[in-house]
N, C-alpha and C positions, 0 to 999 in steps of 0.2 A: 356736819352733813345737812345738819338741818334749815341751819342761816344757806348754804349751798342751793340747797331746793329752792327755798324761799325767793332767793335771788333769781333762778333759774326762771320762774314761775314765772317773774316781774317783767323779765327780759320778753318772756313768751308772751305774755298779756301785752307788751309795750307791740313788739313784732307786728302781733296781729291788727292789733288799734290802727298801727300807721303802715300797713302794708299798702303799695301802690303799684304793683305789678299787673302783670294780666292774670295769671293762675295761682292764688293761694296754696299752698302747702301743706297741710298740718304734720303728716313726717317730719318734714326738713324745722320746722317749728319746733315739735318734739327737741330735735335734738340736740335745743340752745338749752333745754333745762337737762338733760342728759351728759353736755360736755361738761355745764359748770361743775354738775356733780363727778363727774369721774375726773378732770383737772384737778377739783380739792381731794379726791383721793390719792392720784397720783404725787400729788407736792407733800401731803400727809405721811405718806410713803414714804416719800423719798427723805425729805427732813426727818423722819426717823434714823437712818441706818447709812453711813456714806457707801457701803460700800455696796447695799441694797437700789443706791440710788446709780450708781454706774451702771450697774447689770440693767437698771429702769431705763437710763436715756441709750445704753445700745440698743434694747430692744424695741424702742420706741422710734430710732432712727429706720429702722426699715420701714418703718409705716409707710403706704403711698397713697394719696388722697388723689384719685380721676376722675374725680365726679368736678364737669368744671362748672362755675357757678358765674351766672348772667349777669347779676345785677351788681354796684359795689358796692350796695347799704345792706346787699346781704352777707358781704364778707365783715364790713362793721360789726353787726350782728355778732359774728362769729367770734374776731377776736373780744369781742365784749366778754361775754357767755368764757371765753379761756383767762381773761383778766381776773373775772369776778371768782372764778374757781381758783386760779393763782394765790389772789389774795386773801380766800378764804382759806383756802387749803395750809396760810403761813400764820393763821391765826388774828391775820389784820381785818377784823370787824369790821371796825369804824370804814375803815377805807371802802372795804367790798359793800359796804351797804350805802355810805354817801356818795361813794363815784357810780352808781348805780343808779340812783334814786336822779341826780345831775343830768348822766347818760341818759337817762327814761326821758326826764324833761327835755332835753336838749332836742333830741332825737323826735318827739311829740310837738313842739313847737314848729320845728321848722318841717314837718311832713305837713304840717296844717296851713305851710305858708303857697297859698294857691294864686293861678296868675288869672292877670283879667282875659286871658286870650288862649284859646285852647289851638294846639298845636294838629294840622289833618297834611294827611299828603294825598295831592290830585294827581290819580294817574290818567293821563286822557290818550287813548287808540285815535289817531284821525289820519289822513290821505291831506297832500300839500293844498287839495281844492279845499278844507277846513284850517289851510294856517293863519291866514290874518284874525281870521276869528276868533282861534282859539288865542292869540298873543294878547287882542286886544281883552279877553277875558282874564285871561294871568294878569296883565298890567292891572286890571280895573281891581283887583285880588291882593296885590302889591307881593302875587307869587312869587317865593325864590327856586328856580331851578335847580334843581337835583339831580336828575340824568335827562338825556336826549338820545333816544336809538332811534335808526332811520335803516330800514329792510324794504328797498327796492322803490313800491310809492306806499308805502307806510310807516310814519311815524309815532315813537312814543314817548310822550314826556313826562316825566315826575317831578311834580311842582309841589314846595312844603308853605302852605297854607295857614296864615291865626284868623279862627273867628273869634268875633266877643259873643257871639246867640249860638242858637241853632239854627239858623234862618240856611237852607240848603236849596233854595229856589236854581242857584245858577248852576246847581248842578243836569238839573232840566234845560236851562237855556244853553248850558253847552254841550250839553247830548242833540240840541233839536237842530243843531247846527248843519248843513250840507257838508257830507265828508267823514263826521265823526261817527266811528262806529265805535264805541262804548266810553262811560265815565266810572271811574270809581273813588269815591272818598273814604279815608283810611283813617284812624283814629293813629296818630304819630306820636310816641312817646324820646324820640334821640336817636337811636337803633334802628337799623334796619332788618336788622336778625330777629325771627319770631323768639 
């Protein structure tokens, strides 16, 4: 149980290092040191007694897990945390501690692998008396369109946008536009879903 925790810890310390989401957890953190430990009990368990371990996976089969989970490097996460308790739990050390220690690096390097161009999506509100303007600013942008709704003489566009700065000057020039009644620039991670 103890190599368990240990591991458990490592996963949690690695989680938090390279987390990149919008809203941290510490709960849902908690409970990658929580499962490895109760996986190595249950495998502990069960490899004692066969028939202690039948009565363990019927009653494990009802379990229902509804809590759905956004991201996919947090369901890695997860089955990590159930590998490492797996392995532990069968008395394989070496394994649960080297494919751990691997998993940590792996998972550490490539969250720290950052682009030169940050990803925004332009919502722009404007009436067709601001269309050539606002296109010839998308083009200047090398915007890719992402929806287009049109509600009578109002039109809206979501345009996904890379800068390499911060430099947001043209979000000014395309609000001072004739026509355009609002801009908003959005930090875009892939998702649309908050």
């Amino acid at each position: 149980m103890l190599i368990a925790i240990l591991i458990g810890l490592f996963i949690y310390y690695v989680y938090k290092k390279t987390f990149r989401g919008v809203v941290y957890s510490h709960s849902y953190n908690i409970t990658f040191v929580l499962m490895t430990m109760m996986t190595t009990l249950i495998i502990m368990t069960i490899s004692s007694n066969v028939v202690l371990s039948l009565g363990m996976v019927g009653a494990l089969s009802i379990v229902r897990f509804r809590t759905a989970i956004k991201d996919p490097i947090d369901i890695v996460f997860m089955f990590w945390s159930i590998t490492a308790g797996i392995a532990t739990g069968a008395g394989m050390y070496p394994i649960a501690i080297v494919g751990s220690l691997v998993m940590g690096a792996t998972v550490y390097l490539l969250s720290k692998k950052t682009t030169k161009d940050s990803a925004y999506l332009l919502v722009i509100h404007y009436t067709e008396e601001a269309n050539d303007g606002v296109k010839y600013h998308i083009n200047k942008l090398h915007g890719v369109l992402k929806s287009k709704t049109v509600r009578k003489e109002r039109i809206e566009v979501t345009v996904e946008i890379k800068l390499k700065n911060d430099n947001t000057v043209f979000v000014n020039e395309i609000s001072a536009l004739a026509g355009v009644n609002d801009v908003v620039l959005v930090s875009y991670n892939g998702d649309y879903a908050p």
